[in-house]
N, C-alpha and C positions, 0 to 999 in steps of 0.2 A: 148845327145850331146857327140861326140868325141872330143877331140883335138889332132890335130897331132904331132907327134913327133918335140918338138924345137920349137912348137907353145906357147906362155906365154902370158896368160892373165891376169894375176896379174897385178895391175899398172891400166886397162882400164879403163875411164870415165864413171863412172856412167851413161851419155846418153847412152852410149852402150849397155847394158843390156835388152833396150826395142828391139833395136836389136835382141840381141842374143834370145831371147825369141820369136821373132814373126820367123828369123829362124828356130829355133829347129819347131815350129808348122809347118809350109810350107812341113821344109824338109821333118817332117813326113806324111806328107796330101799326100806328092807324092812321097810314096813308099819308103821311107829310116827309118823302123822301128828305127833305131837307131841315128835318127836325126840328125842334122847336122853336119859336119866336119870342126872345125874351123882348118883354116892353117897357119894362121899368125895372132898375136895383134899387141904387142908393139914392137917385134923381128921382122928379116927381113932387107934387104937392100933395102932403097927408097930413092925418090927424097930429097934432103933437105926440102923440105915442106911439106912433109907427116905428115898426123895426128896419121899416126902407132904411130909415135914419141911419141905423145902428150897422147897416149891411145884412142885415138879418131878413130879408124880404125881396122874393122876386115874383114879378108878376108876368105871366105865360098868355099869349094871343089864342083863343080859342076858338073866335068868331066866327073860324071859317068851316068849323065844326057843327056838321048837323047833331039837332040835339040827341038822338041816341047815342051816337059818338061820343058827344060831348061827355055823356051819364058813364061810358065805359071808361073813358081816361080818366074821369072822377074816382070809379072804383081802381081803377089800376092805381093810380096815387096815391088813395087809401091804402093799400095793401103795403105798395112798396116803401113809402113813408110813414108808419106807422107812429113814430115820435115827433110827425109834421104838424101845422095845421093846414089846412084845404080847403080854405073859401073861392067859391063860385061867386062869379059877378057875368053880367050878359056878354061881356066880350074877354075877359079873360077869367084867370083861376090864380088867386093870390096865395104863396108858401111861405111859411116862417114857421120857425122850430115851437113845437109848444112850449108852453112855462114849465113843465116834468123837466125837458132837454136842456131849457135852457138855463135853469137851475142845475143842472147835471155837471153845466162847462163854465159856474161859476157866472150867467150872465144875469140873474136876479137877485134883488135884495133881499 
């Protein structure tokens, strides 16, 4: 696992971690022996309601990922996070727990 420069994961929610763990496996399964490139945790400028905020959000480097690639780690994190959510953006793939989850661990009203 990388982290990139001004990337801080210190502070993340423990849900995140099954995250970060089923990334590093993917990233490595397709060809980035040095598994995944985190780009953003808890740092970053976002919406007022971002879970970056919260620790509850990390954002994964994909860019260098041609797009069938790309569409396969898609499905692979769909599968292995299944209480995640998985948005696609051009250069990375943003994770945070859903509202199901995170109502699970006490973290919505």
């Amino acid at each position: 696992m990388q982290i990139d420069n001004g990337a801080v994961l210190a502070g993340l929610h423990i849900l995140m971690r099954k995250a970060l763990g089923a990334c590093e496996a993917i990233w490595k399964a397709n060809g980035r022996p040095e598994g995944v490139t985190i780009t953003c945790g808890i740092n970053g400028v976002h919406s007022a309601a971002s879970w970056h905020y919260y620790g509850l959000a990390i954002d994964c480097r994909t860019n260098y990922f041609q797009d069938s690639v790309k569409s396969k780690v898609v499905a692979q994190l769909k599968k292995e996070l299944p209480d995640y959510d998985i948005v696609v953006h051009s250069t990375h793939i943003h994770i945070e727990p859903s509202n199901q989850l995170a109502a699970k661990h006490g973290l919505m009203p």
